[in-house]
TIPA-14136 format. One record per atom (N, C-alpha, C): z, y, x; residue in three letters; residue number from 1. Coordinates in Angstrom, 2 decimals, always signed. Layout:
N
         z         y         x   resn   resi
         Z         Y         X    ALA    NUM
...
END
This chain:
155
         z         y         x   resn   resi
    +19.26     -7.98     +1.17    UNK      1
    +18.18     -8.95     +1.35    UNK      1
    +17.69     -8.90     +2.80    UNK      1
    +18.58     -8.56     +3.70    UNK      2
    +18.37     -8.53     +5.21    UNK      2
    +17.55    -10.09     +5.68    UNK      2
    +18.04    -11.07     +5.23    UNK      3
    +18.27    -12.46     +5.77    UNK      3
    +16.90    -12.83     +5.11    UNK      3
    +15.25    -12.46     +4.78    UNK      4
    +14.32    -12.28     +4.30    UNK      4
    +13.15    -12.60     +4.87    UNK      4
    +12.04    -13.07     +4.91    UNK      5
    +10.75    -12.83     +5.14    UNK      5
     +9.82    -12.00     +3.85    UNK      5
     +9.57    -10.96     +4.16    UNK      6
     +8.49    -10.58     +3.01    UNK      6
     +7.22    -10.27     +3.75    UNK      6
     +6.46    -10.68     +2.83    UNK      7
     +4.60    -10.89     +3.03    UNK      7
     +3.87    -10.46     +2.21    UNK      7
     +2.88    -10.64     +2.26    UNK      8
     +1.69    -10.45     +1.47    UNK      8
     +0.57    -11.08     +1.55    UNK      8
     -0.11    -12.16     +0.86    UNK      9
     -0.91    -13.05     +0.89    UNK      9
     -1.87    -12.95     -0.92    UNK      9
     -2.42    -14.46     -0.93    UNK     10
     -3.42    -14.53     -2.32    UNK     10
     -2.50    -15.55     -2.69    UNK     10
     -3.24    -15.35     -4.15    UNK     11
     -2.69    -17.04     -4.91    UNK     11
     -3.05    -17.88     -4.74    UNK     11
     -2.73    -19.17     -5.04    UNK     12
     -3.46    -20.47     -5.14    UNK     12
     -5.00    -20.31     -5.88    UNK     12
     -5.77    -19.38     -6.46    UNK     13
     -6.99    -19.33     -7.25    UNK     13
     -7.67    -18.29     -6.09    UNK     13
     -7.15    -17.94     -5.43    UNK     14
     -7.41    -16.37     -4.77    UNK     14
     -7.95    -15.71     -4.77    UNK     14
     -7.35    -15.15     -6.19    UNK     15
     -8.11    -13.80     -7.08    UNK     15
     -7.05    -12.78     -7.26    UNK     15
     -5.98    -12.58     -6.53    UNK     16
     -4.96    -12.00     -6.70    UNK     16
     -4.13    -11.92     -5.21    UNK     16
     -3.42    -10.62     -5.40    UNK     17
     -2.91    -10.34     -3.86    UNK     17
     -1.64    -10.80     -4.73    UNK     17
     -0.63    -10.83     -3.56    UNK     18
     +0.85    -11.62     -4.08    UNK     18
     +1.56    -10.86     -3.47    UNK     18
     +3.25    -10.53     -3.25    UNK     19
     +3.87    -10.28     -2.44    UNK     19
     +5.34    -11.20     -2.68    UNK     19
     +5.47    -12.02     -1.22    UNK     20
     +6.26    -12.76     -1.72    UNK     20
     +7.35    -13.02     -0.52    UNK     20
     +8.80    -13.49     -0.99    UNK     21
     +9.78    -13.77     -0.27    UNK     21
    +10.41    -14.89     +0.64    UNK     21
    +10.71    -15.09     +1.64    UNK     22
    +11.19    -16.38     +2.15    UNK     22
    +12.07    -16.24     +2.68    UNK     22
    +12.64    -17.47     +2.84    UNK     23
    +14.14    -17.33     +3.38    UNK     23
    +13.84    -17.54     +4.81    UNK     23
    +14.77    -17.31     +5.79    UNK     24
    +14.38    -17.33     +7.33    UNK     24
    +14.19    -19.07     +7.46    UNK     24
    +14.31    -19.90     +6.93    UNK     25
    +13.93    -21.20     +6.96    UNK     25
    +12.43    -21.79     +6.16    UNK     25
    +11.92    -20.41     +5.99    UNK     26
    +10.49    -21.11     +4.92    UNK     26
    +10.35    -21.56     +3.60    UNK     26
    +11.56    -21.26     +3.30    UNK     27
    +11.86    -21.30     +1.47    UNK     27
    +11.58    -20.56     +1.00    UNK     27
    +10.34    -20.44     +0.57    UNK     28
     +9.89    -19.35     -1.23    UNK     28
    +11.32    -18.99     -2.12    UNK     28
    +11.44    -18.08     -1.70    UNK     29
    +12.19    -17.64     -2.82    UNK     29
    +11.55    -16.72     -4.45    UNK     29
    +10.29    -15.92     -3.85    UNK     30
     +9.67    -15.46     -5.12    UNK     30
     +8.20    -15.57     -4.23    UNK     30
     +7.42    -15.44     -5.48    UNK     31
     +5.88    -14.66     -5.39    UNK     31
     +5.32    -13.87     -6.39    UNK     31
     +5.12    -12.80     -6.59    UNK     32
     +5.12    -11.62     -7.52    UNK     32
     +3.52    -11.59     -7.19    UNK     32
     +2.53    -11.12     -8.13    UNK     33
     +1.21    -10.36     -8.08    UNK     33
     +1.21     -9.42     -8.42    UNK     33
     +0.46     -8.71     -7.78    UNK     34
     +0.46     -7.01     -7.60    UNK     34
     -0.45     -6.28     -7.48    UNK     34
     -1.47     -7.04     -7.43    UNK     35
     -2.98     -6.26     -7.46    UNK     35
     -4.24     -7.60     -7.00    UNK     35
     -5.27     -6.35     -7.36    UNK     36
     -6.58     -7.23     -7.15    UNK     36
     -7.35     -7.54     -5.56    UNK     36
     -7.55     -8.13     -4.72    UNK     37
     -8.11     -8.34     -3.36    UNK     37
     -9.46     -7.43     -3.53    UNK     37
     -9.92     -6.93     -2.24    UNK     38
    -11.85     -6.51     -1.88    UNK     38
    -12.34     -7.97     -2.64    UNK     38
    -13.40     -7.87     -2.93    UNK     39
    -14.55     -9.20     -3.43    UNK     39
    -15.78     -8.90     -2.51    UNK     39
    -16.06     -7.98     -1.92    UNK     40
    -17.11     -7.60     -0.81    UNK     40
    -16.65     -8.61     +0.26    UNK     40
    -17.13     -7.81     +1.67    UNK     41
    -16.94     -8.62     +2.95    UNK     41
    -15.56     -9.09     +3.29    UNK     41
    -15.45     -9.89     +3.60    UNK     42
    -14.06    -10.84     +4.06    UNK     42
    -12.95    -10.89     +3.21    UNK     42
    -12.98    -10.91     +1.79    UNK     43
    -12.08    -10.53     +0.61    UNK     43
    -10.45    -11.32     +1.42    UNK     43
     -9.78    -10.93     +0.88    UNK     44
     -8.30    -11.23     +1.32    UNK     44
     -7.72    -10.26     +1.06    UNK     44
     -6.26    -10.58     +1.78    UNK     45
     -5.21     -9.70     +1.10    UNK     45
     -5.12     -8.50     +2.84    UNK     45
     -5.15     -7.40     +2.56    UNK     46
     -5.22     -6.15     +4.22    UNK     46
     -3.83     -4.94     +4.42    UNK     46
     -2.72     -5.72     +4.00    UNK     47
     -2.04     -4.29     +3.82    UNK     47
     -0.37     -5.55     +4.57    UNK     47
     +0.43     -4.81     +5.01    UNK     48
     +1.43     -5.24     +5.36    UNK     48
     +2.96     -4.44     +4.27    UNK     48
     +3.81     -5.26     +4.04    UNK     49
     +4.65     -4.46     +3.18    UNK     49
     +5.39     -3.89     +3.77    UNK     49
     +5.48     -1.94     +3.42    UNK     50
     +6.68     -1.36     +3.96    UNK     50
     +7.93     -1.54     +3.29    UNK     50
     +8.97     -1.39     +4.04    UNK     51
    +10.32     -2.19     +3.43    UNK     51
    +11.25     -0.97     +3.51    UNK     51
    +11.55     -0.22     +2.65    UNK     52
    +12.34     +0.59     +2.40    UNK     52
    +13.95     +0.76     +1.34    UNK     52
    +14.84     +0.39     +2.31    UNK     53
    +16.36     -0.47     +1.73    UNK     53
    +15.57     -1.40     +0.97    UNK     53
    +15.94     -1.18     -1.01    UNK     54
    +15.91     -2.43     -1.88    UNK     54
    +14.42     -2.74     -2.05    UNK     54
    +13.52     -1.24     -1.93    UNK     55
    +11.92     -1.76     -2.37    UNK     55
    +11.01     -1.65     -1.35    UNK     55
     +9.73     -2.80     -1.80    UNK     56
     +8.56     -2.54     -0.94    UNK     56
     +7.68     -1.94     -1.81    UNK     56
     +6.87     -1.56     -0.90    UNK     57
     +5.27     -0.81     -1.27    UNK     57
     +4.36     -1.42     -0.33    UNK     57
     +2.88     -1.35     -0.95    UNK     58
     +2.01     -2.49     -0.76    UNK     58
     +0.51     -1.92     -1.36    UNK     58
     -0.18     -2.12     -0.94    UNK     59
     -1.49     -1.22     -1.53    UNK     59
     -2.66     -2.75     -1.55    UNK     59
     -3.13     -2.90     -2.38    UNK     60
     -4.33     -4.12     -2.70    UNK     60
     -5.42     -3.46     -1.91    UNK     60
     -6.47     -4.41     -2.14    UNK     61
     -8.07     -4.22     -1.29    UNK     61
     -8.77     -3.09     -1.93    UNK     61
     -8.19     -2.94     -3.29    UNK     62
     -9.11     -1.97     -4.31    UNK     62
     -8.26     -0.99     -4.26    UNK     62
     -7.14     -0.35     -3.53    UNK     63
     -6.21     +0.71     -3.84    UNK     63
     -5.55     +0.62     -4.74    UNK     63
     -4.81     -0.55     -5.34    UNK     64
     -3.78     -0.17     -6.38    UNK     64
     -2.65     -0.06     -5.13    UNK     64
     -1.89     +1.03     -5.65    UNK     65
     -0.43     +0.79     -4.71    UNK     65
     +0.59     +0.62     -5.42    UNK     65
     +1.58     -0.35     -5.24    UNK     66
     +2.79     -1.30     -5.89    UNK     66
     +4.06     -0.88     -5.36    UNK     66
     +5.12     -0.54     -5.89    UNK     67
     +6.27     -0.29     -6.02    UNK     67
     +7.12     -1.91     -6.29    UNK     67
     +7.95     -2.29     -5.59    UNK     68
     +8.45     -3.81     -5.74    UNK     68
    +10.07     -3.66     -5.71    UNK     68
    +10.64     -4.06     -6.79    UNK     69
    +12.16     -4.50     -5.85    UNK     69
    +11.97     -5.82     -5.16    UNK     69
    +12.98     -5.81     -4.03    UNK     70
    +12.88     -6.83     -3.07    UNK     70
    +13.76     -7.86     -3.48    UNK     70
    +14.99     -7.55     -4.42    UNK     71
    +15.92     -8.37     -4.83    UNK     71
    +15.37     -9.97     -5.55    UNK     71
    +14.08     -9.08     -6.55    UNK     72
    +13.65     -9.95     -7.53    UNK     72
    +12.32    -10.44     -7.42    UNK     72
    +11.82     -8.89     -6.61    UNK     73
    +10.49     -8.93     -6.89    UNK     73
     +9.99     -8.89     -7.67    UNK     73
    +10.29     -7.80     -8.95    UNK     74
    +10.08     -7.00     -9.94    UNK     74
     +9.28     -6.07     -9.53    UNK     74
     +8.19     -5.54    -10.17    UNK     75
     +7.40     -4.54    -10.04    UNK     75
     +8.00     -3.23    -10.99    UNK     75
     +8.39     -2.24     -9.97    UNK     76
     +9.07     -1.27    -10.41    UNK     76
     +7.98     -0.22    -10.90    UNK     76
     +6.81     +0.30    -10.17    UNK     77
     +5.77     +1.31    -10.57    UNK     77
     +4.55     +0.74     -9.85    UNK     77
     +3.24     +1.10    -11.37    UNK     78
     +2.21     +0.69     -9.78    UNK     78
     +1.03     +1.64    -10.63    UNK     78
     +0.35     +2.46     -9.73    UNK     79
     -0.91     +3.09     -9.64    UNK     79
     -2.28     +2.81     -9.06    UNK     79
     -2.77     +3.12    -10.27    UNK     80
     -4.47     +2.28     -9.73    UNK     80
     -5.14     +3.95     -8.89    UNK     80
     -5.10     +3.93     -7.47    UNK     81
     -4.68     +4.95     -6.56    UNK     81
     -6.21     +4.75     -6.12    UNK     81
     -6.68     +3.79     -6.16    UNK     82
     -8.33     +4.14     -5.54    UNK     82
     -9.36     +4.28     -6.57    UNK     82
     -8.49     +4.04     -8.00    UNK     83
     -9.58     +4.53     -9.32    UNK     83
     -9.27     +6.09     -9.35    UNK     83
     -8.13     +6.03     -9.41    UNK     84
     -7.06     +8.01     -9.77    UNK     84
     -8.24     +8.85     -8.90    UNK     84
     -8.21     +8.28     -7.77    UNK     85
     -8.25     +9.50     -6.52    UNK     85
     -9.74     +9.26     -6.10    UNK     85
    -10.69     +8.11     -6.86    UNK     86
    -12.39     +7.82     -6.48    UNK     86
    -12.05     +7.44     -5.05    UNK     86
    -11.51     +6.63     -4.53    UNK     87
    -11.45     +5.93     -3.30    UNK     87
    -12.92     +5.94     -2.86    UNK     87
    -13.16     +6.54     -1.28    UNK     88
    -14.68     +5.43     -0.83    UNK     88
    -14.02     +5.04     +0.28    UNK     88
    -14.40     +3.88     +0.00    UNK     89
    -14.04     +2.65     +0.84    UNK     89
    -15.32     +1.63     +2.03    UNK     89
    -15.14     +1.73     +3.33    UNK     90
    -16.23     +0.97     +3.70    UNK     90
    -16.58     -0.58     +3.54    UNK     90
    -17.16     -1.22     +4.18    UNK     91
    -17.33     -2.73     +3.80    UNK     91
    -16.42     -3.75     +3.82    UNK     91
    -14.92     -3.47     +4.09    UNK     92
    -13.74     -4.01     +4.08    UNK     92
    -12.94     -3.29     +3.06    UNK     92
    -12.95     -2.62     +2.02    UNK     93
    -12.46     -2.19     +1.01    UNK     93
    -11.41     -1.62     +2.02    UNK     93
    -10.27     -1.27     +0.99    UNK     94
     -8.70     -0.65     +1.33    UNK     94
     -8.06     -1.47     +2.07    UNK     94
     -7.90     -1.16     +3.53    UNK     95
     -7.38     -1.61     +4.50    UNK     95
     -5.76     -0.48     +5.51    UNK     95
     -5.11     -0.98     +4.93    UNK     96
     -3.82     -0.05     +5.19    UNK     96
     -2.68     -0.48     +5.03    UNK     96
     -1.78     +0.51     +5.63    UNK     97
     -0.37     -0.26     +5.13    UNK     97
     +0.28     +1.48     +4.96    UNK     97
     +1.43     +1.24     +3.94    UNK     98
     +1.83     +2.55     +3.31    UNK     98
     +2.46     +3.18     +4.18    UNK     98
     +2.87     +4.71     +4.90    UNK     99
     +3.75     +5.49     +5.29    UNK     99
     +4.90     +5.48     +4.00    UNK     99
     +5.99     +5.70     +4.35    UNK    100
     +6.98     +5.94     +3.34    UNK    100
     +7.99     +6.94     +4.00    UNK    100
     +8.08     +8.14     +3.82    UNK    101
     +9.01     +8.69     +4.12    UNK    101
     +9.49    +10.07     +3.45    UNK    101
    +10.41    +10.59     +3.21    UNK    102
    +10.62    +11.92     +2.53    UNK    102
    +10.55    +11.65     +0.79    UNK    102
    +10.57    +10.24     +0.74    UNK    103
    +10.55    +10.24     -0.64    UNK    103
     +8.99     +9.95     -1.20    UNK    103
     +8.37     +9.97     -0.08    UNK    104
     +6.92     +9.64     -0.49    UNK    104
     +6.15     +8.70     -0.25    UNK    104
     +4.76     +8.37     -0.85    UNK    105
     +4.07     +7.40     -0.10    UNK    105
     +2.47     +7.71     -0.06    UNK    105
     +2.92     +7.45     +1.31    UNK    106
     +1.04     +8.20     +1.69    UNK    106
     -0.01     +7.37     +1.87    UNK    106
     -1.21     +7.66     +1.45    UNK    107
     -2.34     +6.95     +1.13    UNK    107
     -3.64     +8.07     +1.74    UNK    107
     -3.97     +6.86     +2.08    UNK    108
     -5.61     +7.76     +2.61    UNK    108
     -6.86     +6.89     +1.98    UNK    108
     -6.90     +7.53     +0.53    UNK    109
     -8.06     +6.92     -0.38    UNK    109
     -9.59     +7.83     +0.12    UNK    109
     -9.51     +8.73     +1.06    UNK    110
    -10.67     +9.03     +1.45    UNK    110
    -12.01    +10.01     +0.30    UNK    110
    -12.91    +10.00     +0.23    UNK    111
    -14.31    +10.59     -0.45    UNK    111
    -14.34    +11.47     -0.78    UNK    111
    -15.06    +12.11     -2.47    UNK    112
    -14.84    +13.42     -2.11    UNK    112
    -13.91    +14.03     -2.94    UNK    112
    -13.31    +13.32     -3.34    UNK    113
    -11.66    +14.00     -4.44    UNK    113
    -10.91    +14.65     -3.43    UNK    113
    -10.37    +14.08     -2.23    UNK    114
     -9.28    +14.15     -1.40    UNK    114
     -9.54    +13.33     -0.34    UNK    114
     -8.90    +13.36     +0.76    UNK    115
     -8.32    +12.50     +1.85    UNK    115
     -7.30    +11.60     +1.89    UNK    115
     -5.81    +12.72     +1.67    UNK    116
     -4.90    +11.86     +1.69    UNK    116
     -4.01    +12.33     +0.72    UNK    116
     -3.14    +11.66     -0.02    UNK    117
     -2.29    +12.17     -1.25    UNK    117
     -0.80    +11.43     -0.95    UNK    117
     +0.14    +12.34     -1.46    UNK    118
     +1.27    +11.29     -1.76    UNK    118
     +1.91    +11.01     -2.78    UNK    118
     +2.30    +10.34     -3.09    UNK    119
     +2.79    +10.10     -4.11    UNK    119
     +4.40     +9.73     -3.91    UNK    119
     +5.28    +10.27     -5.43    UNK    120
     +6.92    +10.22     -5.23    UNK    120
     +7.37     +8.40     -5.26    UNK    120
     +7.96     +8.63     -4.11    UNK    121
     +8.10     +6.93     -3.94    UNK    121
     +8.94     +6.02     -4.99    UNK    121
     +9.80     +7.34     -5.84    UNK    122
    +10.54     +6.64     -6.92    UNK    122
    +10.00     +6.67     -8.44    UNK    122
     +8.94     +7.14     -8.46    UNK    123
     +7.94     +7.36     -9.73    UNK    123
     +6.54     +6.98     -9.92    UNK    123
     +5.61     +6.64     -8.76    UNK    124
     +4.15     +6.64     -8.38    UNK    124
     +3.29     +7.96     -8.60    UNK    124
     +4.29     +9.10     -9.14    UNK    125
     +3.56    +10.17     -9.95    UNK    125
     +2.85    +11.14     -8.36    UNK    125
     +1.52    +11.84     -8.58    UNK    126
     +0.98    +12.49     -7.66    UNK    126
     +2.24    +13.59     -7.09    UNK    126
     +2.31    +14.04     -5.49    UNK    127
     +3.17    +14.68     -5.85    UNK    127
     +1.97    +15.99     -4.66    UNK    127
     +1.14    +15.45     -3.67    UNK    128
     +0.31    +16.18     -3.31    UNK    128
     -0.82    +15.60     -3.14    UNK    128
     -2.21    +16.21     -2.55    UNK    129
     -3.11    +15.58     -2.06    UNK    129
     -3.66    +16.67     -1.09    UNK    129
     -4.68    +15.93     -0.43    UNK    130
     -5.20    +17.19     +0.73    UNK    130
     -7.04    +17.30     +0.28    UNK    130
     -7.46    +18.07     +0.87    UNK    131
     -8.66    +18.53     +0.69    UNK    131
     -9.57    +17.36     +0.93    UNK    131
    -10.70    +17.26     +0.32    UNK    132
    -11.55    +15.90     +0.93    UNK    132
    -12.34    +16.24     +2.10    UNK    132
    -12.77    +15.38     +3.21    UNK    133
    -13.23    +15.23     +3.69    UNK    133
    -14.56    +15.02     +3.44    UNK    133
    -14.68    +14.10     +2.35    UNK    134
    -16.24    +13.66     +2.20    UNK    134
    -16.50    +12.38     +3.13    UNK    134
    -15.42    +11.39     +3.61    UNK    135
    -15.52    +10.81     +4.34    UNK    135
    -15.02     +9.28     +3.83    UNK    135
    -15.61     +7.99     +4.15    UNK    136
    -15.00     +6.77     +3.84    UNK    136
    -13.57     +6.13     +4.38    UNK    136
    -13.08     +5.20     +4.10    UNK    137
    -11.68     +4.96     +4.45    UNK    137
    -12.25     +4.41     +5.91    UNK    137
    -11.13     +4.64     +6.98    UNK    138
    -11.53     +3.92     +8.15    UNK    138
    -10.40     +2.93     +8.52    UNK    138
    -10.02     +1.92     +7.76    UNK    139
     -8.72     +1.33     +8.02    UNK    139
     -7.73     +1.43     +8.95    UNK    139
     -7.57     +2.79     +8.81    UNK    140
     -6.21     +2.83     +9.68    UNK    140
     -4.76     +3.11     +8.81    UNK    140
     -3.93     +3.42     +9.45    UNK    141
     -2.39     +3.27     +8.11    UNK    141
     -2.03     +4.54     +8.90    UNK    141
     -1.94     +5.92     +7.69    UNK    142
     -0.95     +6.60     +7.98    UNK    142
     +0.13     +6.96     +8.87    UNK    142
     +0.55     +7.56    +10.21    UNK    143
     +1.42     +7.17    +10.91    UNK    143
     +2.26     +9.26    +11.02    UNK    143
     +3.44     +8.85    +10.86    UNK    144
     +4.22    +10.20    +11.03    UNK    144
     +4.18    +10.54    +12.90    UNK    144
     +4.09    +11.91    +12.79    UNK    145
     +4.27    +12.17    +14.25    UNK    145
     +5.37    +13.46    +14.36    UNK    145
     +5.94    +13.67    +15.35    UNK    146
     +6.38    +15.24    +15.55    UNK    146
     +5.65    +15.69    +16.90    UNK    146
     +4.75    +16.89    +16.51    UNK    147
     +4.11    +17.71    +17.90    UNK    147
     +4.82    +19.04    +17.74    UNK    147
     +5.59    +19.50    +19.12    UNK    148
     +5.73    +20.87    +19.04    UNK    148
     +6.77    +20.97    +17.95    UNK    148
     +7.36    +19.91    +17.40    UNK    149
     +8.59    +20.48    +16.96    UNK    149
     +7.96    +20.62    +14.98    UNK    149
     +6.91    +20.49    +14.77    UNK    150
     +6.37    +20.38    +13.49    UNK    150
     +5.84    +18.81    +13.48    UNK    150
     +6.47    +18.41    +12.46    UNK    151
     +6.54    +17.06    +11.79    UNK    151
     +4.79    +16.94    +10.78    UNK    151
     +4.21    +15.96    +11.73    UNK    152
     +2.52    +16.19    +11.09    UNK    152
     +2.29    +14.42    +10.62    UNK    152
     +1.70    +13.93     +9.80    UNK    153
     +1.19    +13.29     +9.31    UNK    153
     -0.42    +12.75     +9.75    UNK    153
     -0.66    +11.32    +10.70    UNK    154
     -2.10    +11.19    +11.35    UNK    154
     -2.47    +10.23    +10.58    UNK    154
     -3.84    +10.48    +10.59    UNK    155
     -4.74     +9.23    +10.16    UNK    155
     -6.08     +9.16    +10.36    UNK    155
END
């Protein structure tokens, strides 16, 4: 599915985040829903899809994060990740886009459960989380680094 546009937008009612396909000429090929938008300040859809070979991942305004094949746009796994983990979120709800790597997918639901967790990218099941901060989401996206030769995780 190289030859692709994939996005993420609302529906025609826009009460629903979408993730959907186009052909490099602007042809819809699918539109799948996948979660619920923020309803607070500036509601819309805030997350960009990571594209990993056949599937994407995609996180809504409220923290659900979505597992997608790209073929069909079948929803393969999806976790309600900012109910699981008590997301606090500031006045733009869940604003992010997923890290994916090592088999995982990282999320920074923030408050006082945890900070950041990952989850197995082929299951949605928890596979770590980190200590909380006590702190709200600050919309930034996960980014891998290597310092010094140790492979660290920023956000």
């Amino acid at each position: 599915m190289g030859n692709y546009l994939y996005i993420t937008g609302m529906n025609e009612d826009e009460d629903k985040e979408v993730f959907s396909a186009y052909t490099l000429d602007g042809k819809k090929v699918y539109g799948t829903v996948y979660g619920s938008p923020w309803q607070g300040t500036y509601p819309e859809t805030r997350t960009t899809p990571t594209i990993v070979k056949n599937k994407a991942y995609v996180i809504s305004g409220l923290g659900e994060i979505v597992c997608l094949n790209i073929e069909k746009g079948d929803i393969i796994w999806k976790v309600d990740a900012g109910t699981l983990f008590g997301h606090k979120t500031g006045k733009w709800g869940t604003s992010e886009c997923l890290l994916v790597f090592d088999n995982k997918v990282i999320y920074t639901p923030s408050g006082d459960q945890t900070t950041m967790v990952a989850l197995n990218a082929e299951t949605g099941e928890t596979v770590w989380k980190s200590q909380p901060l006590g702190d709200a989401g600050a919309y930034v996206s996960p980014i891998l680094i290597t310092h010094k030769g140790k492979r660290q995780i920023i956000g």
